[in-house]
N, C-alpha and C positions, 0 to 999 in steps of 0.2 A: 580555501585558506580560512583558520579559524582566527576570532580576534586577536588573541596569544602569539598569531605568525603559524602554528603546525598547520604543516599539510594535510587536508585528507585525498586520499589516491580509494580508487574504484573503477569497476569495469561495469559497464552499462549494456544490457542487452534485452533484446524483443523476442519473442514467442512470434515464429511465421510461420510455419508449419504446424498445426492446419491455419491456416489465415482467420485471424479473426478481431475485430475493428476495435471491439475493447480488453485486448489482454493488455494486461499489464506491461510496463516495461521496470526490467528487474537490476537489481544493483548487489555487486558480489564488491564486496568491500577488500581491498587490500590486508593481508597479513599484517603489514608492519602499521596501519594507521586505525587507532582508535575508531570504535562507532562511535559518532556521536551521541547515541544512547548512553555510554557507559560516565561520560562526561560533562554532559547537558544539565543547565538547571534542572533541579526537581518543580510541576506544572502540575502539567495537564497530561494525562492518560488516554490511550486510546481505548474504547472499550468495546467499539462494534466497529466493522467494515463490511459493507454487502456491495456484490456488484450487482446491479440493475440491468439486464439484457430481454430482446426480445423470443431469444430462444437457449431455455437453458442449456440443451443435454452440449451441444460442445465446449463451452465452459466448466462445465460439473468436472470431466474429466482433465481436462488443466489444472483446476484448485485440489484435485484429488491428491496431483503428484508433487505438487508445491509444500513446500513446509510451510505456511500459513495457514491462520485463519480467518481463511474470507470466505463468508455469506454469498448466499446465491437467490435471486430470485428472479421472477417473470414480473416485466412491466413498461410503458408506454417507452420514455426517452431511454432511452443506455446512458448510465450513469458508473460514479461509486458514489456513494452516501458513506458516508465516517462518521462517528459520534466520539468527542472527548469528554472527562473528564475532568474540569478545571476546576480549580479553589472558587473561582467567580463564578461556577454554576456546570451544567452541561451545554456544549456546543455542537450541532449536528450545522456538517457542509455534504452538499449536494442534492439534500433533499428535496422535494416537491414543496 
């Protein structure tokens, strides 16, 4: 529920097949309810997303078929790292 009272309605769902610990869980937004993109203060930007795993190649093939774009790399903790864009500077969460 946004402050205005509208609803937003969406379907929420996971990547199991092939199992893997950091896929995403993905969100198909209802027809009838605005993204909150199209109606959200003007901010902050996203401008990078990478996911951090310690084995890339079965992830590569996930982000292949995705319409996103998220980054892929090799490295210690499994993470995601995001970087925004804000008036008040750049913000990176998840990083090291």
């Amino acid at each position: 529920m946004k402050p205005d009272g509208t609803r937003l309605k969406w379907v929420r769902f996971r990547i199991t097949k092939p199992e893997l610990a950091q896929a995403p869980v993905l969100i198909n937004w209802d027809s009838l309810s605005l993204h909150p993109s199209i109606d959200s203060p003007a901010g902050c930007e996203l401008t990078d997303l990478t996911l951090v795993v310690s084995s890339q190649a079965p992830y590569q093939r996930l982000l292949q078929v995705l319409p996103v774009g998220v980054g892929i790399r090799k490295g210690g903790r499994p993470r995601l790292e995001l970087t925004l864009s804000c008036p008040k500077g750049i913000v990176r969460l998840g990083a090291k």
